[in-house]
C-alpha positions in Angstrom: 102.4 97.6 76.7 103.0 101.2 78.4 106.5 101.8 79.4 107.7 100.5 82.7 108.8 103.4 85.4 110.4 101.3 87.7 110.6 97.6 89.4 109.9 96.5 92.6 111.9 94.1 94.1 110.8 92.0 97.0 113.3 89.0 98.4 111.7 87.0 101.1 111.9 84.3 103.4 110.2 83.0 105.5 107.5 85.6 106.0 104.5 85.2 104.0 102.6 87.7 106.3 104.8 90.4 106.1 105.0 90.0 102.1 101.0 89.9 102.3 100.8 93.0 104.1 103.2 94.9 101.7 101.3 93.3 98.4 97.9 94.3 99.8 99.2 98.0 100.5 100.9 97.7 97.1 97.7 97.4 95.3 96.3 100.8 97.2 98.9 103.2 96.2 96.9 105.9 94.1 99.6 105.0 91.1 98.7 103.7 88.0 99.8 100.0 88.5 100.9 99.4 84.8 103.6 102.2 85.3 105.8 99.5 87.7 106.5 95.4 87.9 107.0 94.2 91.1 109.1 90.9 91.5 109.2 88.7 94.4 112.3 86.2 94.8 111.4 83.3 97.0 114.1 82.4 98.8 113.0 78.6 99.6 110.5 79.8 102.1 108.7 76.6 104.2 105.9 78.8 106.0 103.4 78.6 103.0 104.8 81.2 100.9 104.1 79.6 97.7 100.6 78.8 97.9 99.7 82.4 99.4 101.5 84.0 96.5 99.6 81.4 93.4 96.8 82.5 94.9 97.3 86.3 94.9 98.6 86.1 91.8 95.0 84.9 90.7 93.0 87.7 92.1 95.9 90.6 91.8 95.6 92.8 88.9 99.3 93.6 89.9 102.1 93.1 87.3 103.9 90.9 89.5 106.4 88.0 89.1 106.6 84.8 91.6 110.0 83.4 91.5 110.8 80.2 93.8 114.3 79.2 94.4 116.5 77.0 97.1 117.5 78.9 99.8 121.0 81.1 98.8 120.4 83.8 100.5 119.3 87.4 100.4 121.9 88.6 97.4 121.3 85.6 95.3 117.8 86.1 95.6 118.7 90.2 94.8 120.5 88.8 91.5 117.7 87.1 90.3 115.2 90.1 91.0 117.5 92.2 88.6 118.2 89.4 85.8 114.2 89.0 85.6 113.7 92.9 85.9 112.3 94.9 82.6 
C-alpha cells in the first residue's frame, strides 16, 4: 500500500445530506485518492446516516472508514477519528 499523505476526518450528526454532498465532491478532487483516508465518526445519527454510508461504501472507490457510535458528542467523536487514523 502507497504511503498515506494525510486523513480526513469527518464527525457528523445528524446530517447525512451534508456528509453526501462533501463525500461526492470528495471523490472529484483531481488527487490521487490512495494518497489520503478519510474517516467518518458517526455520532449516533437517527436521520439514515448509516444506511446512506453502507451503501456508499459499496460503490466508493474511496479509502474511507464508517464508524458508528452513541451520541458523546463532537470531541469524542474527534478522539475516535484520530485513534482509527493511519
Amino acid at each position: 500500500m502507497e504511503e498515506l499523505l494525510f486523513t480526513i476526518s469527518i464527525p457528523t450528526y445528524n446530517r447525512k445530506k451534508l456528509l453526501e454532498r462533501n463525500l461526492n465532491n470528495l471523490e472529484k478532487l483531481n488527487f490521487d485518492i490512495k494518497k489520503f483516508e478519510i474517516i467518518v465518526v458517526d455520532d449516533g445519527s437517527s436521520d439514515g446516516t448509516e444506511n446512506f454510508m453502507t451503501e456508499f461504501i459499496k460503490k466508493s472507490a474511496l479509502n474511507l472508514t464508517y464508524i458508528k457510535k452513541e451520541n458523546g458528542g463532537k470531541f469524542s467523536a474527534l478522539n475516535i477519528a484520530i485513534n482509527e487514523a493511519k
